[in-house]
PDB file of N, H, CA, C and O in Angstrom:
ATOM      1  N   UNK A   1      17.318  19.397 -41.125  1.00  0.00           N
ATOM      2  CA  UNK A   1      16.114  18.856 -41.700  1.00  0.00           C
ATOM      3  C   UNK A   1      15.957  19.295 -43.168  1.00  0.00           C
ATOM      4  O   UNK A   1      15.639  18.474 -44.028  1.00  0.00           O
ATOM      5  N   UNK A   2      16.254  21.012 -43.544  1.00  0.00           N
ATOM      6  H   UNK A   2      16.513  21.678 -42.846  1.00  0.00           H
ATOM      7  CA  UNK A   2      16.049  21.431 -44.995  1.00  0.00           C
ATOM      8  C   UNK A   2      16.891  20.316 -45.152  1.00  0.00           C
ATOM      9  O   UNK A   2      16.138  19.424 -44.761  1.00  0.00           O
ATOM     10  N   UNK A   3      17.888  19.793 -45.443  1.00  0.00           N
ATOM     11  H   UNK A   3      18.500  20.517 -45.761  1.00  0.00           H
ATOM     12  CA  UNK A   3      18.875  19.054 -46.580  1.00  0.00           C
ATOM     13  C   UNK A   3      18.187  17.607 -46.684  1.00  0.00           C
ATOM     14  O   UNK A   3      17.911  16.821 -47.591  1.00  0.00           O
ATOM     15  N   UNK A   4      18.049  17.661 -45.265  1.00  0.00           N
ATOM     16  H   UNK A   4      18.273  18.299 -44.528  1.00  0.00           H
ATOM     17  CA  UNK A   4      17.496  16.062 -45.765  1.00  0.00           C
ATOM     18  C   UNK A   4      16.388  16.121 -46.516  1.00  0.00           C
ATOM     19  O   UNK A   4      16.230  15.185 -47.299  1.00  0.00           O
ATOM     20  N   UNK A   5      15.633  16.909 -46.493  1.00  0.00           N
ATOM     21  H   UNK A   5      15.762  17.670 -45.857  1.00  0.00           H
ATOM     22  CA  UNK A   5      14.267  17.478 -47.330  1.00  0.00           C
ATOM     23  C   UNK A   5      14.905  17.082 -48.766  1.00  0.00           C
ATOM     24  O   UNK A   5      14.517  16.086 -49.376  1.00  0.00           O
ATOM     25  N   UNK A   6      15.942  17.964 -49.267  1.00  0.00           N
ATOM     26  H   UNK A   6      16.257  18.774 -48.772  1.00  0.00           H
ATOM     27  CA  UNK A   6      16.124  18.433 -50.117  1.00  0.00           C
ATOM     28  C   UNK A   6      17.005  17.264 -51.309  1.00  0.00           C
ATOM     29  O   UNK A   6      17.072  17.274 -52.538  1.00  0.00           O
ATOM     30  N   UNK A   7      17.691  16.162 -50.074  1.00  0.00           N
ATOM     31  H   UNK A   7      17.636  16.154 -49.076  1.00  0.00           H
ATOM     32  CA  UNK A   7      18.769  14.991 -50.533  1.00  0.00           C
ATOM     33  C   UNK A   7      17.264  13.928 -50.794  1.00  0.00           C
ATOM     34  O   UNK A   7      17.404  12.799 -51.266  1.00  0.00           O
ATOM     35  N   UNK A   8      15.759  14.524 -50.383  1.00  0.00           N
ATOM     36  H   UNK A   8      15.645  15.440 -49.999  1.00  0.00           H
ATOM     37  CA  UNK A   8      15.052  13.105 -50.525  1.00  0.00           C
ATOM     38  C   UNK A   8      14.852  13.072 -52.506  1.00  0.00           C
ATOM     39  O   UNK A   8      15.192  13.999 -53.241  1.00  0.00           O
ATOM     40  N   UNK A   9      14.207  11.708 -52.977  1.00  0.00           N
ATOM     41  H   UNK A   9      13.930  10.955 -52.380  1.00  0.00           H
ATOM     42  CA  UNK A   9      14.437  11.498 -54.117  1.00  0.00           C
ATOM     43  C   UNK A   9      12.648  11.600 -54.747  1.00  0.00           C
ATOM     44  O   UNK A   9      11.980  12.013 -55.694  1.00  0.00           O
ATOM     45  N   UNK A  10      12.555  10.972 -53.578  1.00  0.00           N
ATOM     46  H   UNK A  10      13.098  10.636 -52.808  1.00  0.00           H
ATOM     47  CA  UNK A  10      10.355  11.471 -53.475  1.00  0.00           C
ATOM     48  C   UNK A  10       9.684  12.126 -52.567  1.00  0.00           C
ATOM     49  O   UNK A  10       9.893  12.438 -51.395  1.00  0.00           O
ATOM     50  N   UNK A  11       8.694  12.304 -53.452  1.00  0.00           N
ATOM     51  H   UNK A  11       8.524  12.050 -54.404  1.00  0.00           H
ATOM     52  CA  UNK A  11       7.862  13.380 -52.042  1.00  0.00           C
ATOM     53  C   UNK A  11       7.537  12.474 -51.435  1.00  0.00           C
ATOM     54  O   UNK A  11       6.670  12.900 -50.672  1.00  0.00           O
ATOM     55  N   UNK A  12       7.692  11.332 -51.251  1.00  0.00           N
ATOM     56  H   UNK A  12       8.396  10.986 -51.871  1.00  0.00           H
ATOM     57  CA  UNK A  12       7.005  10.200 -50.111  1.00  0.00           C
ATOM     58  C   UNK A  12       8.472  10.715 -48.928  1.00  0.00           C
ATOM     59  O   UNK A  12       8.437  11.061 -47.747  1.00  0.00           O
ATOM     60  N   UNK A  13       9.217  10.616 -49.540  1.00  0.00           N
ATOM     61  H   UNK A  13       9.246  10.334 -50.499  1.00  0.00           H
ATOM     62  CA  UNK A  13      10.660  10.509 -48.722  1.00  0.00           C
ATOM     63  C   UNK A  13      10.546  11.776 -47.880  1.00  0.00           C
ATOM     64  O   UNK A  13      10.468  11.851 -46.653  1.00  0.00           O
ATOM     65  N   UNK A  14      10.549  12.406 -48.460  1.00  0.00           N
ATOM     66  H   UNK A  14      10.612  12.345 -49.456  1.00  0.00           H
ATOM     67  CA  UNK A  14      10.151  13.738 -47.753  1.00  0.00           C
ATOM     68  C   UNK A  14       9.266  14.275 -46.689  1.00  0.00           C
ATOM     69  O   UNK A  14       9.430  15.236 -45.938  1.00  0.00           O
ATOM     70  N   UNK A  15       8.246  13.394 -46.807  1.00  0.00           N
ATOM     71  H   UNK A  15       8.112  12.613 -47.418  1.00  0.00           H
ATOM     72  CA  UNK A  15       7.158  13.667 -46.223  1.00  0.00           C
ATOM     73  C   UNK A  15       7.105  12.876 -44.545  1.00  0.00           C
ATOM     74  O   UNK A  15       6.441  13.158 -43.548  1.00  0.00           O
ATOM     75  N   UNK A  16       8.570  11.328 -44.924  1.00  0.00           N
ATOM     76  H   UNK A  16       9.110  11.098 -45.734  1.00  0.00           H
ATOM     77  CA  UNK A  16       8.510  10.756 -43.535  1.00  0.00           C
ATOM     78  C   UNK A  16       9.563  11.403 -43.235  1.00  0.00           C
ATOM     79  O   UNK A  16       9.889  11.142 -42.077  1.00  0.00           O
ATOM     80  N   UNK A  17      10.671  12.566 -44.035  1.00  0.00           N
ATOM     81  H   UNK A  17      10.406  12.778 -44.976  1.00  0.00           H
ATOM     82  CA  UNK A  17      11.525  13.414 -42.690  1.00  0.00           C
ATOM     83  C   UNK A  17      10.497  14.606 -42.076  1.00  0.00           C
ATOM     84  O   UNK A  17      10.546  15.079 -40.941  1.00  0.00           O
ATOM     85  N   UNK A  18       9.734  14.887 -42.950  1.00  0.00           N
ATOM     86  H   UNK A  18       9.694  14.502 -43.872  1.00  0.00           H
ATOM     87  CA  UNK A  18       8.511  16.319 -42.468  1.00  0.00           C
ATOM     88  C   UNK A  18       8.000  15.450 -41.129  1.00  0.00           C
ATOM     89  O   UNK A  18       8.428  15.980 -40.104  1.00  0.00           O
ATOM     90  N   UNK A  19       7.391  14.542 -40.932  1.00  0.00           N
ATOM     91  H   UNK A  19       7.043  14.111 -41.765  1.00  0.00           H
ATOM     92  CA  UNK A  19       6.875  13.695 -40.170  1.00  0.00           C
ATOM     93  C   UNK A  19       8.006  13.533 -38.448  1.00  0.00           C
ATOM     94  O   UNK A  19       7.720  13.479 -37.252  1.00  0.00           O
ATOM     95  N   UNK A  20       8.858  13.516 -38.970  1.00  0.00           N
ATOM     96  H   UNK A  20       9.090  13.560 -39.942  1.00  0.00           H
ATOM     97  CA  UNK A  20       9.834  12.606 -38.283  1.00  0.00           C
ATOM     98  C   UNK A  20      10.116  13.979 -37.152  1.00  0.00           C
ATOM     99  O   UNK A  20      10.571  14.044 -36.011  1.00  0.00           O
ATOM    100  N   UNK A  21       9.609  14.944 -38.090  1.00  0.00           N
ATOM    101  H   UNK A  21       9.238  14.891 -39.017  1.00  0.00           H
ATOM    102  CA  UNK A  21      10.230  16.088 -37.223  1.00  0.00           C
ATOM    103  C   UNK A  21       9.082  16.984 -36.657  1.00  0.00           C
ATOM    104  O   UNK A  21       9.409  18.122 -36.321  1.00  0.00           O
ATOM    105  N   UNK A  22       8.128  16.710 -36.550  1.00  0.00           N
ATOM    106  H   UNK A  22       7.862  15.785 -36.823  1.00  0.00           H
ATOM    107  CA  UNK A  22       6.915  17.330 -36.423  1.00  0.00           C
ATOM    108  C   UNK A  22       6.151  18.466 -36.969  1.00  0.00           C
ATOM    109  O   UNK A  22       5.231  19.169 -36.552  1.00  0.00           O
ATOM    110  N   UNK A  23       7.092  18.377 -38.419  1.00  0.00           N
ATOM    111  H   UNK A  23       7.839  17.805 -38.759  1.00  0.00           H
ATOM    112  CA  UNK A  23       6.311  19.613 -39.430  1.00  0.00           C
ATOM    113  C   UNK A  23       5.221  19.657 -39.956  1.00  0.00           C
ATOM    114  O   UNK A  23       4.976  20.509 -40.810  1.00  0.00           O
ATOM    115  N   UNK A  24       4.460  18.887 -39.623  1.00  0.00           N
ATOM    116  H   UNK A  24       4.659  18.195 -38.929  1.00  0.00           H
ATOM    117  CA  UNK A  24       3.276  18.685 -41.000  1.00  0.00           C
ATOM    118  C   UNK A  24       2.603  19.916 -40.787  1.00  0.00           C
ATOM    119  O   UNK A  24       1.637  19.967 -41.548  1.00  0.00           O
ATOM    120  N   UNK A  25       2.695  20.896 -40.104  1.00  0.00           N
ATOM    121  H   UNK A  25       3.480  20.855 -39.486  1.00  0.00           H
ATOM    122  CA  UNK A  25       1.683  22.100 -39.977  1.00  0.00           C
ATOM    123  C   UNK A  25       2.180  22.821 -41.643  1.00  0.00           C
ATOM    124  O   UNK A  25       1.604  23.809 -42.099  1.00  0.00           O
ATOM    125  N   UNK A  26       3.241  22.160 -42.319  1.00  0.00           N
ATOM    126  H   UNK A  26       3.709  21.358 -41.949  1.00  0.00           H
ATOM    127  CA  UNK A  26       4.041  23.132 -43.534  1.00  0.00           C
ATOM    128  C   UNK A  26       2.989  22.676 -44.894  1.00  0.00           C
ATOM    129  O   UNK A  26       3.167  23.111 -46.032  1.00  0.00           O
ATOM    130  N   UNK A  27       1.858  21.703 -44.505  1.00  0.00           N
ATOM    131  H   UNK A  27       1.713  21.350 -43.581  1.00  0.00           H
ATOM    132  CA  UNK A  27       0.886  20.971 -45.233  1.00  0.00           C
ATOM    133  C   UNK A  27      -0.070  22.134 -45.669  1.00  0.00           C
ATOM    134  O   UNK A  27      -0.484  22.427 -46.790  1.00  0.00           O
ATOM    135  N   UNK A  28      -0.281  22.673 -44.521  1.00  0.00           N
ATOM    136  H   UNK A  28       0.056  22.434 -43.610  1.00  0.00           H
ATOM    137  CA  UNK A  28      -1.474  24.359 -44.735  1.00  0.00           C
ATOM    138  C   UNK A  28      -0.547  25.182 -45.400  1.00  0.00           C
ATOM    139  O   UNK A  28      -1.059  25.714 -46.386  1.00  0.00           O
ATOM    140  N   UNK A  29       0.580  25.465 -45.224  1.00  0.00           N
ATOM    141  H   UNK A  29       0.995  25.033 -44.424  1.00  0.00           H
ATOM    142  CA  UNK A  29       1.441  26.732 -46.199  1.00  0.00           C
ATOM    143  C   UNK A  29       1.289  26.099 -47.078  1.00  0.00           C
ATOM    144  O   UNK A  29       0.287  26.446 -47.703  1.00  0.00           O
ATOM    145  N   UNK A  30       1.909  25.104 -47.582  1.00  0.00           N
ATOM    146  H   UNK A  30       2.723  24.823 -47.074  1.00  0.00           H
ATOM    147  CA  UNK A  30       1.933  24.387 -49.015  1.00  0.00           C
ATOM    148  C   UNK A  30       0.650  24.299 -49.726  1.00  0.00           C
ATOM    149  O   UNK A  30       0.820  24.337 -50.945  1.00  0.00           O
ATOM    150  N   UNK A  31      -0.540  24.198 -49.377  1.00  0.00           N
ATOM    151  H   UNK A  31      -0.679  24.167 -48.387  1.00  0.00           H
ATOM    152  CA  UNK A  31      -2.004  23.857 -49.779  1.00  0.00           C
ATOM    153  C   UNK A  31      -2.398  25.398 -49.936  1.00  0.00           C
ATOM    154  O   UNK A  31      -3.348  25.509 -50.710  1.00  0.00           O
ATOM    155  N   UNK A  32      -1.956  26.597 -49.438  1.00  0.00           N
ATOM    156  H   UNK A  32      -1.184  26.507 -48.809  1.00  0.00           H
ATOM    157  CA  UNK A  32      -2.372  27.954 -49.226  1.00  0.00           C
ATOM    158  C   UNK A  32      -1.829  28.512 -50.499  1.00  0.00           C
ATOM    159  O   UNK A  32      -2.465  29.112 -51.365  1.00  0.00           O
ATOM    160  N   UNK A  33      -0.466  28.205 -50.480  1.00  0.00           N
ATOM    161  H   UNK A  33       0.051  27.718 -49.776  1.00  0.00           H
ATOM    162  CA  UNK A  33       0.489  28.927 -51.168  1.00  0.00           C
ATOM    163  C   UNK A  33       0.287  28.189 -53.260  1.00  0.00           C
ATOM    164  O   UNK A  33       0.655  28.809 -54.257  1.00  0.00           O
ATOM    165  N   UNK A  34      -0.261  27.044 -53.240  1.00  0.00           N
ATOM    166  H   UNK A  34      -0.560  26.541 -52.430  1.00  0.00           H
ATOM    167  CA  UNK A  34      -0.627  26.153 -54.267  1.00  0.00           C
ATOM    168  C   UNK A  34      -2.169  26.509 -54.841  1.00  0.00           C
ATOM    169  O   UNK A  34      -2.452  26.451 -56.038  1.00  0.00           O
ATOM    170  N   UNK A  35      -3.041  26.857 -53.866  1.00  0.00           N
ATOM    171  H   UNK A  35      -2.811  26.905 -52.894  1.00  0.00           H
ATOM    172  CA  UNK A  35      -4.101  27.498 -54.215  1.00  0.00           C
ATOM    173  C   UNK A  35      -3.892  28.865 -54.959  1.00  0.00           C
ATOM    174  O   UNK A  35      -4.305  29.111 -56.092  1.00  0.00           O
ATOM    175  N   UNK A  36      -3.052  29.880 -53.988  1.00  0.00           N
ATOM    176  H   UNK A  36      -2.717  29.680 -53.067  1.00  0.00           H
ATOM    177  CA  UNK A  36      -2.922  31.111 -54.596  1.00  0.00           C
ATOM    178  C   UNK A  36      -2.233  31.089 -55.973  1.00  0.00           C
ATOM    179  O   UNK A  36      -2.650  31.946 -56.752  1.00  0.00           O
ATOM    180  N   UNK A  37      -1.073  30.121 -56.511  1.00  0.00           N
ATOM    181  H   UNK A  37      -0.734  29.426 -55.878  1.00  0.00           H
ATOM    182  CA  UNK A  37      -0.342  30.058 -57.678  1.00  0.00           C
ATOM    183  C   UNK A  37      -2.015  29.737 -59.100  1.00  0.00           C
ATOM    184  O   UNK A  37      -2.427  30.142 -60.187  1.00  0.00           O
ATOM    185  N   UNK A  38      -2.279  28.963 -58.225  1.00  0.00           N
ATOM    186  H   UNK A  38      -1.944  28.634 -57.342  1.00  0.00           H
ATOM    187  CA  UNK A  38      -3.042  28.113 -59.310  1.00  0.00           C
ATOM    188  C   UNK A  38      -4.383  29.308 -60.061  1.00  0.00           C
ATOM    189  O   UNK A  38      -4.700  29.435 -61.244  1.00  0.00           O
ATOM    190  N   UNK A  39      -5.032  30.169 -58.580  1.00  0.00           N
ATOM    191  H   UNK A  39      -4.775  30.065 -57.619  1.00  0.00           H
ATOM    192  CA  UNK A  39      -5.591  31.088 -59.027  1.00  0.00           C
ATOM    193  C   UNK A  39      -5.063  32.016 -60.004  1.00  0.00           C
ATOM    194  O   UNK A  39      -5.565  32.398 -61.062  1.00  0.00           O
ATOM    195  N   UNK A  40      -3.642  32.392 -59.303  1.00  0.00           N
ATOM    196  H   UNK A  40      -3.235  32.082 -58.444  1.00  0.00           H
ATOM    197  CA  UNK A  40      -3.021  33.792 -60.496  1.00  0.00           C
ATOM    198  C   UNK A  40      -2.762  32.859 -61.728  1.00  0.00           C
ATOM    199  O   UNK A  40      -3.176  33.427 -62.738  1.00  0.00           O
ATOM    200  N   UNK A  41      -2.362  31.942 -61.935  1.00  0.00           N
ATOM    201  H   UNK A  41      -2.026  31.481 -61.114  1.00  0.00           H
ATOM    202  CA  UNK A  41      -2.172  31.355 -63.271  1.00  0.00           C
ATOM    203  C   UNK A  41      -3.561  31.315 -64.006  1.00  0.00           C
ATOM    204  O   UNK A  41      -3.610  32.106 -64.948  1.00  0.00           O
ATOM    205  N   UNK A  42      -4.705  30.576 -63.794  1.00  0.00           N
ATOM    206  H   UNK A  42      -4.665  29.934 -63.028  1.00  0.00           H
ATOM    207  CA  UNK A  42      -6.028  31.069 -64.145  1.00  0.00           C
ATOM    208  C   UNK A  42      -6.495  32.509 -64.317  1.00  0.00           C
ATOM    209  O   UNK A  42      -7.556  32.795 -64.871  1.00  0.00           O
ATOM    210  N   UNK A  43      -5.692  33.350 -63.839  1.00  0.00           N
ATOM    211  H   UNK A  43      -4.830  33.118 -63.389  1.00  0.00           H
ATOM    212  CA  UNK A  43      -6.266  34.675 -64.166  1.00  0.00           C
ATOM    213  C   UNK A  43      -7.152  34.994 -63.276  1.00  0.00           C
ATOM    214  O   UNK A  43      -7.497  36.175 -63.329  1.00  0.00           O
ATOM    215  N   UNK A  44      -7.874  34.058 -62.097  1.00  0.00           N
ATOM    216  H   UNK A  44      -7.594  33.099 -62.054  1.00  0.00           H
ATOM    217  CA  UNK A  44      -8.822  34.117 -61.424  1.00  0.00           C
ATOM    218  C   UNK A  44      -9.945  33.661 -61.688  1.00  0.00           C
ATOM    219  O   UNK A  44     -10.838  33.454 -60.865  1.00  0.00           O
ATOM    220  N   UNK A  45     -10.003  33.421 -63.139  1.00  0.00           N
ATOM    221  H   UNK A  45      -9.278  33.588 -63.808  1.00  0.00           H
ATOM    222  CA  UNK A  45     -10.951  32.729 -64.046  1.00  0.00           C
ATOM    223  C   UNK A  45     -11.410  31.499 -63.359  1.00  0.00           C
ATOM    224  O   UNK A  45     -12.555  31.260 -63.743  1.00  0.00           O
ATOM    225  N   UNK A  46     -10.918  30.450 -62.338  1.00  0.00           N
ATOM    226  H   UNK A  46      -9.988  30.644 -62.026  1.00  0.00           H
ATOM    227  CA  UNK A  46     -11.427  29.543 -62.036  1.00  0.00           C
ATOM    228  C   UNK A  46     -11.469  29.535 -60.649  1.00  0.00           C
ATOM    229  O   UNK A  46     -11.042  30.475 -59.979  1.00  0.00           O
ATOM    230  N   UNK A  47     -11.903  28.646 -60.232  1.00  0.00           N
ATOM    231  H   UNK A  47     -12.251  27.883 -60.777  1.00  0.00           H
ATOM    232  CA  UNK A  47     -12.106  28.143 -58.579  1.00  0.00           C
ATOM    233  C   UNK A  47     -11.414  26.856 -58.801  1.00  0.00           C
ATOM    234  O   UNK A  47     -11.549  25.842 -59.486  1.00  0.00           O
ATOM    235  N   UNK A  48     -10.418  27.468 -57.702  1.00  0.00           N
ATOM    236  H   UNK A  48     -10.309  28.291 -57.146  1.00  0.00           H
ATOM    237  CA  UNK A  48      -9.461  26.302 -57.597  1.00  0.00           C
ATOM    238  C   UNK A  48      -9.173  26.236 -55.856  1.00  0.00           C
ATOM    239  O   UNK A  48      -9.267  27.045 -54.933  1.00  0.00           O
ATOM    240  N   UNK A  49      -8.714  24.591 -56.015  1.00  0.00           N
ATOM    241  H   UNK A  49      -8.637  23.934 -56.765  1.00  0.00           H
ATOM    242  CA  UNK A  49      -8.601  24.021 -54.495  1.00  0.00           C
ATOM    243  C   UNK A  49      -8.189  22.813 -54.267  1.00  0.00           C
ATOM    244  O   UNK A  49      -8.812  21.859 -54.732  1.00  0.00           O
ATOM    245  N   UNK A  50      -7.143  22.659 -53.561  1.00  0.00           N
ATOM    246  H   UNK A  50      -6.637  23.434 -53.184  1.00  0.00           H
ATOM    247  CA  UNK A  50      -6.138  22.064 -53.574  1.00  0.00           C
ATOM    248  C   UNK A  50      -6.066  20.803 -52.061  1.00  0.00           C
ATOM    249  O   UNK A  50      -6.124  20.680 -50.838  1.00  0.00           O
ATOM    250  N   UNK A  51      -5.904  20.142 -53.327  1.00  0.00           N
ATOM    251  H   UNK A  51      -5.857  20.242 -54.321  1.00  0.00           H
ATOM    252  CA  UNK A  51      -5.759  19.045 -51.366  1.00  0.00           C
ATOM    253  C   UNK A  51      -4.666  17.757 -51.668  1.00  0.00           C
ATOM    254  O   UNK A  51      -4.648  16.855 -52.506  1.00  0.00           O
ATOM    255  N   UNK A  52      -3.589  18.233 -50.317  1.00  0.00           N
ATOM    256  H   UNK A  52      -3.603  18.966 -49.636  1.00  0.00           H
ATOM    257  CA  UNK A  52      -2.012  17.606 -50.554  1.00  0.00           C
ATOM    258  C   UNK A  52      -2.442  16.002 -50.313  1.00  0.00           C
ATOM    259  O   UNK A  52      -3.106  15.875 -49.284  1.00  0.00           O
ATOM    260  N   UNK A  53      -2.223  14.834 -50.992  1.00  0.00           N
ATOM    261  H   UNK A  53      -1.684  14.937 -51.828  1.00  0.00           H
ATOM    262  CA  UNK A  53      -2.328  13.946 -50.828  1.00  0.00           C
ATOM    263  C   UNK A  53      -0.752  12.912 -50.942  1.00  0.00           C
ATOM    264  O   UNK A  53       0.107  13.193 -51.778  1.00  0.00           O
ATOM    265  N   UNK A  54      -0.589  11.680 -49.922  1.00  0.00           N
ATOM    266  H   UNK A  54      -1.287  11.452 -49.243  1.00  0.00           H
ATOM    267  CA  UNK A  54       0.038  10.970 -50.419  1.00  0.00           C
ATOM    268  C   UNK A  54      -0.288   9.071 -50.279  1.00  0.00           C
ATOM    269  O   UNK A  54      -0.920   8.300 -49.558  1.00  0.00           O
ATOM    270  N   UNK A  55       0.597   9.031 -51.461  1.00  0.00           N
ATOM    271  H   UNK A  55       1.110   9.657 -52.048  1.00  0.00           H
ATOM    272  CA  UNK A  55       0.067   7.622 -51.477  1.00  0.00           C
ATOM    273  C   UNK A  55       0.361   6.780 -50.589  1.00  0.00           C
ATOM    274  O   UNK A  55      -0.223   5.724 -50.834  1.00  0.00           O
ATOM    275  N   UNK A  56       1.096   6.711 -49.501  1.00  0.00           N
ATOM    276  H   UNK A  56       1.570   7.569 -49.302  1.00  0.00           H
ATOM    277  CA  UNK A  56       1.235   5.865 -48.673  1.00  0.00           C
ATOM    278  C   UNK A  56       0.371   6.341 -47.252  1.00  0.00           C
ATOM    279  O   UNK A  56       0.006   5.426 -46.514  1.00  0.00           O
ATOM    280  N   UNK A  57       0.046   7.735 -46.870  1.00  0.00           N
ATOM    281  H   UNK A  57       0.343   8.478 -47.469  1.00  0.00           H
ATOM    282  CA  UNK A  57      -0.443   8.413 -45.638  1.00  0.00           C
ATOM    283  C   UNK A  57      -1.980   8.680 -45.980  1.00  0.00           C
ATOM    284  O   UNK A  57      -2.823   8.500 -45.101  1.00  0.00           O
ATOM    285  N   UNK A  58      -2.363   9.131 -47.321  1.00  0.00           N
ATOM    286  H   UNK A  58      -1.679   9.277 -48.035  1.00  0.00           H
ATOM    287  CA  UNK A  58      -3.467   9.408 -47.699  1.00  0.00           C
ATOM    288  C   UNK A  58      -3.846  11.186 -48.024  1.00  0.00           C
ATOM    289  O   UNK A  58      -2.956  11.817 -48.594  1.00  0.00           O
ATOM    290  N   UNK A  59      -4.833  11.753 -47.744  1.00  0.00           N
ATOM    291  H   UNK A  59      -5.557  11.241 -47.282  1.00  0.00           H
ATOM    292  CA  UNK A  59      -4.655  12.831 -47.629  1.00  0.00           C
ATOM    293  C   UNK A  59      -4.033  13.687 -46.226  1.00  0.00           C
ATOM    294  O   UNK A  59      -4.264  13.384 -45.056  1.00  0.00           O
ATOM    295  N   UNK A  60      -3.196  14.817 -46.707  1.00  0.00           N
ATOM    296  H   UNK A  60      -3.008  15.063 -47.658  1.00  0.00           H
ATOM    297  CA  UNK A  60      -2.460  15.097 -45.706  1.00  0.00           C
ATOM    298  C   UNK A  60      -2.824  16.569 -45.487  1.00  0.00           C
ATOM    299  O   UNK A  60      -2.069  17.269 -44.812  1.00  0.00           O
ATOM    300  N   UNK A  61      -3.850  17.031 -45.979  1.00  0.00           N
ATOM    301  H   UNK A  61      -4.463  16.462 -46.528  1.00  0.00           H
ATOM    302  CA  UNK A  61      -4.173  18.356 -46.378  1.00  0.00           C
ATOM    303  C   UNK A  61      -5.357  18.748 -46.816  1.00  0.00           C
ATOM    304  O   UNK A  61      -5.330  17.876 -47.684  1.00  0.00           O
ATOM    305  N   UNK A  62      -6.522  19.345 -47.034  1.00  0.00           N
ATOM    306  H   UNK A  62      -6.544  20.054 -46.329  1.00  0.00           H
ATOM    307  CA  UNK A  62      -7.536  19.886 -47.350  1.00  0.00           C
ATOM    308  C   UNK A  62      -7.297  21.477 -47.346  1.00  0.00           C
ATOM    309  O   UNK A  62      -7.414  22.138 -46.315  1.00  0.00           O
ATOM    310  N   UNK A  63      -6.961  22.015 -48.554  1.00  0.00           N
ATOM    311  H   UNK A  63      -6.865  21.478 -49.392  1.00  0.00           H
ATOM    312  CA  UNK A  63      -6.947  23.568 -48.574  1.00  0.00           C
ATOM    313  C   UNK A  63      -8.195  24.414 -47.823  1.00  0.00           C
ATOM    314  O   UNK A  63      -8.998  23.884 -47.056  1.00  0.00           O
ATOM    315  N   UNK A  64      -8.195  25.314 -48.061  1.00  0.00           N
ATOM    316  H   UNK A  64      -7.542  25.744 -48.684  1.00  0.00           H
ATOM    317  CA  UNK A  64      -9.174  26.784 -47.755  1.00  0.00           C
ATOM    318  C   UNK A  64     -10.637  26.395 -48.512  1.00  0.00           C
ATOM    319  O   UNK A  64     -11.756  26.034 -48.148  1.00  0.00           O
ATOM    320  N   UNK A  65      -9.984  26.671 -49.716  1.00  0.00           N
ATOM    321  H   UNK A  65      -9.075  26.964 -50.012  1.00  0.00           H
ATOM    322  CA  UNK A  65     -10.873  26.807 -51.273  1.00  0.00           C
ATOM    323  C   UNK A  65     -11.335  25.156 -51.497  1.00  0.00           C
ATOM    324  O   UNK A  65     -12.417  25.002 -52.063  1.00  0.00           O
ATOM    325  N   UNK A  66     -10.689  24.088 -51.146  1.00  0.00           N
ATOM    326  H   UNK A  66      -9.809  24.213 -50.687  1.00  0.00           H
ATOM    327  CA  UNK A  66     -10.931  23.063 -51.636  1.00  0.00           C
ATOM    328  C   UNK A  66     -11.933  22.331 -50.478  1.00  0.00           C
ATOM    329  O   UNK A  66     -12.579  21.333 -50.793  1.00  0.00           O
ATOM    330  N   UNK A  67     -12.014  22.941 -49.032  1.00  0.00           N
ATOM    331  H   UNK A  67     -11.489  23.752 -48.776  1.00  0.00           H
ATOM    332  CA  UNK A  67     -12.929  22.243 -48.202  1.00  0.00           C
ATOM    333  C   UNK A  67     -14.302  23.200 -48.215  1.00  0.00           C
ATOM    334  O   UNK A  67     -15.237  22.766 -47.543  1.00  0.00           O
ATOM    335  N   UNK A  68     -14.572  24.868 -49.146  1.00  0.00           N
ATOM    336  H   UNK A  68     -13.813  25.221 -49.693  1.00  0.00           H
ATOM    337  CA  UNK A  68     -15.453  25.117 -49.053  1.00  0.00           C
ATOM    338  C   UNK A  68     -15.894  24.287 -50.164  1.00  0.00           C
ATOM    339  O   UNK A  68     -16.766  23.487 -49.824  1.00  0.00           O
ATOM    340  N   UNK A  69     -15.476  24.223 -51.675  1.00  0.00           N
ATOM    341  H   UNK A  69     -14.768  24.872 -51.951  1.00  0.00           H
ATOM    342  CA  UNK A  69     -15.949  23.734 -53.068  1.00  0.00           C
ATOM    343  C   UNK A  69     -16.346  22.039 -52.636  1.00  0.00           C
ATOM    344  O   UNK A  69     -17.269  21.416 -53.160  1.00  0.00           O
ATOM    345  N   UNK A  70     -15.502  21.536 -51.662  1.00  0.00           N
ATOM    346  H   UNK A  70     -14.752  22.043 -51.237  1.00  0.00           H
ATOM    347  CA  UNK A  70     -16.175  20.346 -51.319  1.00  0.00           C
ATOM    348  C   UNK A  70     -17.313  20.710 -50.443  1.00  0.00           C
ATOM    349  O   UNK A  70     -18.126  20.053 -51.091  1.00  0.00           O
ATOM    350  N   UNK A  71     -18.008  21.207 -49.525  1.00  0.00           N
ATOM    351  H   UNK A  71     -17.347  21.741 -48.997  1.00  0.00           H
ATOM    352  CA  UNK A  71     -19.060  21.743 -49.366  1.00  0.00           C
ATOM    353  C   UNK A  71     -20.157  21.930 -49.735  1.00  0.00           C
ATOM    354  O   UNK A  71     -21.279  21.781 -49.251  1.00  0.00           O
ATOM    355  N   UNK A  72     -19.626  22.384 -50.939  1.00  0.00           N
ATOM    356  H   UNK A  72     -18.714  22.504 -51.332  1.00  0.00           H
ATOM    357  CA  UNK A  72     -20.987  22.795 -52.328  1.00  0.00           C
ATOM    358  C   UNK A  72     -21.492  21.362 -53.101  1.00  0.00           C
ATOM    359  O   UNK A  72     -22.475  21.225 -53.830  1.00  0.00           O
ATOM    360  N   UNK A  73     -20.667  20.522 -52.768  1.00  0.00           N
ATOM    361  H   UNK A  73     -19.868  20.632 -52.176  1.00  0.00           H
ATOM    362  CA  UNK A  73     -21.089  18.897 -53.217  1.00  0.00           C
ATOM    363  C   UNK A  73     -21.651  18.129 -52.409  1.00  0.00           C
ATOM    364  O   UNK A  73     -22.148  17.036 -52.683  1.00  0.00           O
ATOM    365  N   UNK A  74     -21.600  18.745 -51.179  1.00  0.00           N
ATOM    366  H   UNK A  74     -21.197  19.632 -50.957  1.00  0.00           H
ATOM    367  CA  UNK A  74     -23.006  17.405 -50.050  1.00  0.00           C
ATOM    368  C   UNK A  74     -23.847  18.195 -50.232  1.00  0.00           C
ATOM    369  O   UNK A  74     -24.982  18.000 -49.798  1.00  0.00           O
TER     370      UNK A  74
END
């Protein structure tokens, strides 16, 4: 599965071998692990929150940080 991951050319491509194989739980690492980068790059200075989307599936993900900050908007 990594190679075929890795031989895809888009993240669309990618996302129907993630699919194909019943990974999408790798949607929360990826959304976890993208939050934490984005904070240390900010310095911490911001609130950040992340939500994996694709264009053919839609959203595939709602982070930690990004379903409380959506929260604070209803």
């Amino acid at each position: 599965m990594i190679k075929e991951i890795f031989d895809c050319i888009t993240t669309e491509a990618a996302i129907k071998v993630i699919e194909r194989y019943g990974y999408q739980s790798i949607y929360e690492v990826l959304c976890k692990k993208a939050e934490e980068r984005c904070i240390n790059y900010s310095y911490g200075e911001l609130e950040v929150g992340v939500i994996m989307f694709s264009m053919e599936k839609g959203v595939l993900y709602v982070g930690n940080n990004a379903k409380r900050i959506l929260e604070e908007f209803r």
